[in-house]
C-alpha positions in Angstrom: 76.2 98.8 73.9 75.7 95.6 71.9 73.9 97.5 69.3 76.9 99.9 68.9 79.1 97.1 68.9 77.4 95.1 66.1 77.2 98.5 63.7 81.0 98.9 64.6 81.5 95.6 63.2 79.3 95.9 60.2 81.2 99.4 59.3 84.6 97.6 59.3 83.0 94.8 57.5 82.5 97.6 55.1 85.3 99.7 55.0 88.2 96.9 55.5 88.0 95.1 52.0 88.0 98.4 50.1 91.2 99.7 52.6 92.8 96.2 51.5 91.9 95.9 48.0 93.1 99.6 47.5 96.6 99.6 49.4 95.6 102.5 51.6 97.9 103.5 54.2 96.7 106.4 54.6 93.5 107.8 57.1 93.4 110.7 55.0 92.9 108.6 52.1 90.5 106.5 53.7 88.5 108.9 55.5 88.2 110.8 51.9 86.8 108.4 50.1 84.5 106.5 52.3 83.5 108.9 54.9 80.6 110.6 52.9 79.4 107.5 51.8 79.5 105.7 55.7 77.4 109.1 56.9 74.9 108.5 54.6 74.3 104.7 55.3 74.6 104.9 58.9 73.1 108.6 59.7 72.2 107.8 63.5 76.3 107.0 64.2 78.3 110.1 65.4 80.5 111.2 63.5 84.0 110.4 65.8 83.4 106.8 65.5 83.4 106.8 61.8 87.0 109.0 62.1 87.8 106.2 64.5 86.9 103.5 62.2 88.9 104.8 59.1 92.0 105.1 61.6 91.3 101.5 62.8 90.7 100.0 59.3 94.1 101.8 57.7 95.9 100.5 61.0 94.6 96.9 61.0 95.6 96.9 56.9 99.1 98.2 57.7 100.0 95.2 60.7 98.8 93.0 58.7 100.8 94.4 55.8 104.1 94.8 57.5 103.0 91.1 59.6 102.9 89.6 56.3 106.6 91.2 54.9 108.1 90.1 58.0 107.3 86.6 58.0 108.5 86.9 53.9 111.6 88.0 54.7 112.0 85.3 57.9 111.4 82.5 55.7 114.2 83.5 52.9 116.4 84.2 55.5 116.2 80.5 57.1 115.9 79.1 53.6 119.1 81.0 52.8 120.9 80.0 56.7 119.7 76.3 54.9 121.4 76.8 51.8 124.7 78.6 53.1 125.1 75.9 55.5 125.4 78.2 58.5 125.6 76.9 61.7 124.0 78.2 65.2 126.0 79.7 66.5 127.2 82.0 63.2 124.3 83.8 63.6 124.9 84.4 67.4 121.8 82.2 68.1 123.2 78.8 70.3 126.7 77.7 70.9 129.2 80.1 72.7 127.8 83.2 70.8 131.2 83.4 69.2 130.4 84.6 65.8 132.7 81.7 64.2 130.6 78.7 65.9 132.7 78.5 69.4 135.4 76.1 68.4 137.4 77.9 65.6 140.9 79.1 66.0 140.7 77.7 69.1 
């Protein structure tokens, strides 16, 4: 089990950069242009875990993808509450909830 375990690693060790470097989002993609060349190096691994590999790599590349545009778009969005001068509660976050801050047109 280790041994399958170590190759497993090794093959995503392989097919990871190339998934990254080449923006695929795709298993098709993946599994088209890497397959062939993973049977060949590793002829003793069946064939389900390389399918299963291409599907992890793409999936792996795409959370890390969509991990990385969230925390972007969290860190303009507090620079911008910063530079707007919005308060807490505003953005429904503390205070009373009240969407003007809890205390106006009170």
């Amino acid at each position: 089990m280790e041994e399958i375990v170590n190759i497993y690693s090794k093959m995503l060790g392989d097919v990871l950069p190339h998934t990254s470097r080449n923006i695929v989002g795709n298993y098709y993609r993946l599994k088209n242009g890497k397959y062939y060349e993973l049977r060949n190096i590793y002829l003793n691994i069946p064939s389900h875990y390389i399918h299963g590999l291409c599907q992890d790599a793409v999936e792996r590349v795409s959370s890390l993808r969509r991990n990385k545009a969230r925390q972007y778009s969290r860190e303009i969005f507090n620079e911008l509450v910063k530079y707007l001068g919005l308060g807490k509660g505003i953005l429904g976050v503390g205070g009373s909830g009240d969407i003007y801050g809890g205390d106006l047109g009170k």
